[in-house]
N, C-alpha and C positions, 0 to 999 in steps of 0.2 A: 404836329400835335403831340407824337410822345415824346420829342426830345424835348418841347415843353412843361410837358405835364412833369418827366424824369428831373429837369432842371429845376423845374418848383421843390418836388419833394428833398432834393439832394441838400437846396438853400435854407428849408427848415430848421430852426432851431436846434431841434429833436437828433438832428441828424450833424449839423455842422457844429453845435459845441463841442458833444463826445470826440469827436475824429480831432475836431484841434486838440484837444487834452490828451489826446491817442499820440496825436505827431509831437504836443512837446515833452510827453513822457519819456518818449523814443528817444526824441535829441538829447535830453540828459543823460538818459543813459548812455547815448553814446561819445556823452560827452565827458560822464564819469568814467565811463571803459579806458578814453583815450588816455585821461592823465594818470590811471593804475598803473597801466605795466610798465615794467620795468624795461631797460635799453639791453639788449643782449650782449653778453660782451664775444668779443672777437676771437673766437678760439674754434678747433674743428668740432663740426657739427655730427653726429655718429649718424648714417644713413643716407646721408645727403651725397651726390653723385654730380661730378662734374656736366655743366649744360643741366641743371636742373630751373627752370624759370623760378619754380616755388620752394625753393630746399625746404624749408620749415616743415611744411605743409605737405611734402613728398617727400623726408625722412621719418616726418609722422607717421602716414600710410606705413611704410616700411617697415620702423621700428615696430611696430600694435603688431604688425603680421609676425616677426619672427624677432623676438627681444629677445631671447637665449644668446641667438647669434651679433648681438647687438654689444650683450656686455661681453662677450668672449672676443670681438675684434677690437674693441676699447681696451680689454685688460692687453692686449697684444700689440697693438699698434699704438696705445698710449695714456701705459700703464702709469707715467708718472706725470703727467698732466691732465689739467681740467680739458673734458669736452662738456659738449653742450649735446642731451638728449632727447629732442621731441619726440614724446609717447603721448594717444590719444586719451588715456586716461589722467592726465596729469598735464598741469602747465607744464612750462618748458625747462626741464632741469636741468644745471651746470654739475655735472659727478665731478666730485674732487677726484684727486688722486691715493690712495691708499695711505702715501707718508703723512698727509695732512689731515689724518680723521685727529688724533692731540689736538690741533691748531682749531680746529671743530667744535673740539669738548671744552677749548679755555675760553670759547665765546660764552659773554651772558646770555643772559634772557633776552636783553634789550638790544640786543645786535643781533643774536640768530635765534629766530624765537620758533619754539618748539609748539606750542599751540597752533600755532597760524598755519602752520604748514597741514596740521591734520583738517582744520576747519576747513581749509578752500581744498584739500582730498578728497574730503566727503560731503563738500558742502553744507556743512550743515546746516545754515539759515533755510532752508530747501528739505531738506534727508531727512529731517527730527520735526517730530509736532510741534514743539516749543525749543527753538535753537539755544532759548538759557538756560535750561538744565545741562547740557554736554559743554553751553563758554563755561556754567562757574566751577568748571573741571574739580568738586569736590570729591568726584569715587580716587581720583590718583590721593592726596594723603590720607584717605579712609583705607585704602588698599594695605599703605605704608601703616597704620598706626592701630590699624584694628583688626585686618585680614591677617597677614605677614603674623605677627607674636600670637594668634590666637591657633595658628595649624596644629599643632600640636594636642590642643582640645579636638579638633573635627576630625582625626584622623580615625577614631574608631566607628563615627556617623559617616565619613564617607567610605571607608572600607565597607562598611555593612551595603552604601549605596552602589558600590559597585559589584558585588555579588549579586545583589539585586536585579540590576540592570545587564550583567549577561546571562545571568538563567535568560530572562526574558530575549533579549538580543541573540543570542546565540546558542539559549537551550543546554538542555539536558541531558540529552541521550547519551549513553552510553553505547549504543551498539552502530550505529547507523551514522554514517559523515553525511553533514550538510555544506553545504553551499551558500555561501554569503557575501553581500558586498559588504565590502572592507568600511568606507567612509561612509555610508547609508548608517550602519549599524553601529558605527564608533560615535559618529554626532550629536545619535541617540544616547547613547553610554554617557558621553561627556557631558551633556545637555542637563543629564537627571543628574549627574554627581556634583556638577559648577553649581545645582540650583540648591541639592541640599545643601551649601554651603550658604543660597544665598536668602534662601526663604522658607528653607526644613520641610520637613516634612508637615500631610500628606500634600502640600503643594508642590514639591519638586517630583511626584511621581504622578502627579496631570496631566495626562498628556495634550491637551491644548493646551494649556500654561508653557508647557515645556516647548511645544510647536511653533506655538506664537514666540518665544522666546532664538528659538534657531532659525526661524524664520527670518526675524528683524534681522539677525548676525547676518543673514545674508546680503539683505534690504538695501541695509546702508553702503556696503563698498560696491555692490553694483548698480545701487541709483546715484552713488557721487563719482562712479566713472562716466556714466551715461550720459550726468548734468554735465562734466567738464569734457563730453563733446560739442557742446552747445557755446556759441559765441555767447559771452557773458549778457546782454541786453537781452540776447532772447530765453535768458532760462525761467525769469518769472513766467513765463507763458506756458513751456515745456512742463515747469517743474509738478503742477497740478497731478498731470498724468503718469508722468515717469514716477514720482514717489507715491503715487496712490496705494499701493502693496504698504509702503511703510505705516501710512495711516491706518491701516485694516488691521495690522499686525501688532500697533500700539496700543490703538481702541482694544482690542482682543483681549492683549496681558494687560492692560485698568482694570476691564472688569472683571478678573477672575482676578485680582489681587489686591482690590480696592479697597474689600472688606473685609479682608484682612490687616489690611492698615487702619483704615480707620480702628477697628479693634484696637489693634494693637497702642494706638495715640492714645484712645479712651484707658486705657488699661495704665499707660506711662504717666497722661493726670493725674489717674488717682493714685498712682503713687506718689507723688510730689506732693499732693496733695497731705499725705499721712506723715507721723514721724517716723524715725528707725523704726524703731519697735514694732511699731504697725504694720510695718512692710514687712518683715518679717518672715509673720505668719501668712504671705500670700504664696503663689507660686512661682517657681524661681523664672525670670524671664526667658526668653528665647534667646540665643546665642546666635546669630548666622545673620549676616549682610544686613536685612532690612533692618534690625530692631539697632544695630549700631547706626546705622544713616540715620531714626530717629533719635535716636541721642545726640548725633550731630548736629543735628537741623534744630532739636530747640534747643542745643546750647549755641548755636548761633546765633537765635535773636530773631533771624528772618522767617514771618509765618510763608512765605511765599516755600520755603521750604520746606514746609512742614504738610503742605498742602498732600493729600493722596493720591492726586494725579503727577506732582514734580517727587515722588519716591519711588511710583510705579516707574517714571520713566529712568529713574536713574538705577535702579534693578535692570532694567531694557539696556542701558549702557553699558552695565558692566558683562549682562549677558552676550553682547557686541562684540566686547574685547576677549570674552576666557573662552569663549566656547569656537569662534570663529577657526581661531588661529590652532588651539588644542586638538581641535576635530584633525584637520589636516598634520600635524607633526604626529599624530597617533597614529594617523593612517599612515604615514609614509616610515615608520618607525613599526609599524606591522609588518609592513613587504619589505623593508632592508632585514628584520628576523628570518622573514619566512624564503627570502631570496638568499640567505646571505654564505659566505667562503669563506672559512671554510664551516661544510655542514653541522658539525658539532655546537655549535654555538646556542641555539636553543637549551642546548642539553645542559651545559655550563651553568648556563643561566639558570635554570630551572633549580640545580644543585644549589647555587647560591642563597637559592631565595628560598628553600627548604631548610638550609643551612640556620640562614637569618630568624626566620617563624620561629623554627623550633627552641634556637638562645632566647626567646623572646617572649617565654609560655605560650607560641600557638598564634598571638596578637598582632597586630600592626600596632607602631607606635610611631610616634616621631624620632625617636631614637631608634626604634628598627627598620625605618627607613634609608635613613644614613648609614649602613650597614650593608647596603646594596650598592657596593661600589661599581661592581661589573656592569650592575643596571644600567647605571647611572653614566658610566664612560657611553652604555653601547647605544643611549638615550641621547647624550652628547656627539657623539660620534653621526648620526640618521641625523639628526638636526645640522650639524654642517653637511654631509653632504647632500641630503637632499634639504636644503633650505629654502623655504618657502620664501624667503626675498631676494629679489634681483640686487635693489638698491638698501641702503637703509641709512640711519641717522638723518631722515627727513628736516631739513628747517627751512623759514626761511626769514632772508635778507630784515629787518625793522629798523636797523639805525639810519637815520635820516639820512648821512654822511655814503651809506653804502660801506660795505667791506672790500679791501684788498687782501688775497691771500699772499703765502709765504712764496707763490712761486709768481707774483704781478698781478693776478687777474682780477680786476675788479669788477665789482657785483655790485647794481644797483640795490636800491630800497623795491622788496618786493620780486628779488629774482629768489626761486626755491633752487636748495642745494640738498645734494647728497653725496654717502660715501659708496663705493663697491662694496659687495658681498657676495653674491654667488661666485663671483670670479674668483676674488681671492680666498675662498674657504676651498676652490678647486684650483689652487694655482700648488703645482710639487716643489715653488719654491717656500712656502710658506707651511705645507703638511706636504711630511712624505708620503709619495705614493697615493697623492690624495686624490685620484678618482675611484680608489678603491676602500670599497666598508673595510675596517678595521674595528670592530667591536670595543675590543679593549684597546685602544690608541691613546685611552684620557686616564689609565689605570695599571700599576705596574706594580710589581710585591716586593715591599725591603724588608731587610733585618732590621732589629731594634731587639736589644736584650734578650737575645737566644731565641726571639721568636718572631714571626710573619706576622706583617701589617702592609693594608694597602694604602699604598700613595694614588691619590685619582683627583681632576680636576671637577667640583658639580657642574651638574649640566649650568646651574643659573651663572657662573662666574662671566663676566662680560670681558671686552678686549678688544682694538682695533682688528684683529684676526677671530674675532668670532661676536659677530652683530648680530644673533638670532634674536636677545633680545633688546636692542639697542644696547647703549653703552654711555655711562657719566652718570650725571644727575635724572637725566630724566628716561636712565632703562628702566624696562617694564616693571611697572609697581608692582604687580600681581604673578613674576616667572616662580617664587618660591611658593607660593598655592600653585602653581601649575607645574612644578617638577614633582611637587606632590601628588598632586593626583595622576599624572602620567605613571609613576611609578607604581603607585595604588592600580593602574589598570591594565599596565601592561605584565607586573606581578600577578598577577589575578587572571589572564589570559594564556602566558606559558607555566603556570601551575596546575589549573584547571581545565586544558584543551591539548589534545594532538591538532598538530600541524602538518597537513601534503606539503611537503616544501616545494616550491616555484623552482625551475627550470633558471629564469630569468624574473629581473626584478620590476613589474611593466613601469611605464613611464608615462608620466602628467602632463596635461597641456598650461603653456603658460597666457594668462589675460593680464596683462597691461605691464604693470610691474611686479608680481605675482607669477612666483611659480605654484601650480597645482596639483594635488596627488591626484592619480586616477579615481576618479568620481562612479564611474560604474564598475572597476575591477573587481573579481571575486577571489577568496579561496575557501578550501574546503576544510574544516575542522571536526571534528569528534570530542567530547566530552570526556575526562580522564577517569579512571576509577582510583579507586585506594589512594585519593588524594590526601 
């Protein structure tokens, strides 16, 4: 009687349509899974260990657990050819070899495409509310064309924002040392200075605006590692829940920034609306990220961009990119100062930047920025050696045909490639002595007409030997606002603060392909007088 009654209900309409439309969702999917990936090519596998039944799959495990050691027996055992790396956080990537990042950078668009490789990183059809504000990647030439020439205007609003933001972070006092985490409190710092840049004031000193904004930076690369654990069929199912944090964190920064856009749209009307003349006598506009994306959005054409919800999220974008990556090279740019050999080095520094101020009336400028060359070597200098990428120069494979490198190895349509970095910025053939901080490595003093001038390399300058921020066309749009305010904050940090110097300089755990400063590390500072 109940296997009856059970086989009735199972036969039901109600019950047997859905599950068929369930099974041939499934089958497409994995019918589209099948014809995606690409064929692997035939080269050594990094992790994988002879009598393995599953290399792939058990150099994965492997590599996720211990990638440091991963690209240090690659840079060693085979430095001048392509292997193949399976990491869990990533499809399966072929690392060129060192001499071939050139052969890299002469690929187009249309052959090794730099998009494609970040969208299936972070998945974003998944990771983002709406996946077409981050495809029509308009923040990279807004970066280029409206951030980049305008630093030189922001530099006395973010100076001012970052005084701001360490009284508050790390206080006052004068008499009494406190105790601080390093990256907790740099995040912060970065968070509210990235933001006057990107929405001024009193909005970049919100602190839920600001929250929700460090928050998503985090959102996105650890829910598009998570999704790309998942067999690609099953991530529509997963993705609800693993990105749920990201939806809370979008909705969040909409509505505290919503109406201020719309304002601001209503405001840009009625200007267009008026002649010269008329506009005039209004008040001068706002200067800082948002109010340029709406000049771009409707001299585009498209209202979908213009909309207040696809502005908010592309503020959320770029807070993704500056804040993410700046938190972490601050912090680890803290502890190679406060660790560093020999001791003196703080002190140097601090002289230089006193030096600088005071040729300078007292101000930060863009031209007394560039004046801080020691800064800037010993900013260069913490970003190679602790760099925060294993691999870098991300792309992958789109010409139909697939690519053959210079050394045989062919790559399908669809296999992701990249170059080494950690290895080679620690390899002594490439930097002397290069597991050791060198401060000033990037900065050296000549003569020139009976007097001293510094020779130094900026930190932004790019190179097959130094991928901090990629390299070619498409390095980072935004490293010249970012060597700026690094500069701005770590200026503002050994001028303003005694430092207990570290014994030892602690050390980061790496997630996927990602090395990480220490997250909970502290040190102890004091407040300086008679600054």
């Amino acid at each position: 009687m109940l296997s009856d009654t059970l086989t009735t209900l199972l036969l039901r309409p109600a019950v047997v349509v859905p599950a068929l439309c369930a099974l041939v969702y499934v089958c497409v999917l994995l019918l589209k899974w099948r014809r995606r990936g690409p064929r692997l090519p035939n080269i050594p596998i990094m992790g994988a260990r002879k009598g393995d039944w599953f290399p792939i799959l058990q150099a994965q495990w492997r590599n996720t657990r211990d990638f440091k050691t991963v690209m240090e027996q690659a840079h060693a055992q085979y430095k001048d050819e392509a292997v193949l790396v399976p990491v869990a956080s990533s499809p399966p990537l072929v690392m060129l070899p060192h001499h071939e990042v050139d052969f890299m950078m002469q690929q187009p668009d249309s052959v090794l495409g730099f998009n494609e490789r970040a969208f299936e990183l972070y998945q974003v059809d998944y990771t983002f509310v709406d996946p077409s504000v981050p495809r029509a990647t308009l923040h990279e030439a807004l970066l280029r064309t409206a951030l980049t020439p305008r630093i030189g205007t922001l530099v006395p609003a973010l100076a001012d924002e970052v005084a701001w933001a360490f009284d508050k972070h790390w206080g006052t006092n004068t008499t009494e040392w406190r105790e601080l985490c390093v990256f907790e409190t740099m995040r912060h710092i970065v968070g509210g200075v990235a933001n006057r840049a990107f929405v001024g004031l009193p909005f970049c000193r919100n602190p839920e605006l600001v929250n929700s904004g460090m928050a998503f930076a985090v959102d996105i690369p650890l829910s598009g590692a998570l999704m790309n654990l998942f067999w690609a069929p099953l991530r529509p199912l997963v993705a609800p829940l693993i990105t749920l944090p990201n939806r809370i964190h979008t909705r969040a920064f909409r509505r505290l920034i919503t109406g201020e856009i719309k304002r601001r749209l209503k405001d840009y009307d009625a200007r267009q609306a008026m002649s010269p003349d008329e506009a005039k006598s209004l008040p001068v506009e706002p200067s800082d990220l948002l109010q340029w994306s709406i000049h771009q959005a409707k001299s585009n054409g498209n209202p979908f961009l213009w909309r207040a919800e696809t502005l908010a999220d592309r503020i959320l974008i770029v807070n993704f990119a500056a804040i993410h990556t700046t938190s972490f090279t601050s912090t680890w740019a803290v502890f190679d100062l406060v660790a560093s050999i020999p001791r003196g080095t703080v002190d140097i520094l601090r002289e230089e930047i006193k030096s600088v101020l005071a040729a300078n009336g007292g101000a930060w400028t863009k031209k007394a920025l560039a004046q801080l060359v020691k800064l800037e070597s010993a900013m260069r200098e913490s970003a190679r050696l602790s760099s925060i990428l294993a691999v870098g120069l991300g792309r992958v494979v789109v010409a139909e045909e697939g690519l053959t490198t210079p050394s045989g190895v062919h790559l399908d349509k669809g296999q992701h490639v990249a170059a080494p970095v950690y290895a080679v910025m620690l390899d002594d053939h490439v930097y002397e002595d290069a597991a050791t901080f060198k401060p000033f490595r990037f900065c050296s003093a000549a003569t020139e007409g009976g007097g001293q001038r510094q020779n130094y390399v900026p930190l932004t300058t790019t190179g097959p030997d130094f991928l901090a921020f990629g390299h070619g066309k498409h390095a980072c749009p935004g490293r010249y606002f970012a060597a700026a305010e690094l500069k701005l904050i770590l200026a503002y940090a050994l001028l303003h603060y005694e430092f207990e110097i570290l014994p030892v300089k602690p050390e980061g755990p790496w997630y996927g392909l990602n090395r990480i400063p220490p997250l909970t590390a502290t040190i102890r500072v004091r407040r300086r007088t008679n600054v």
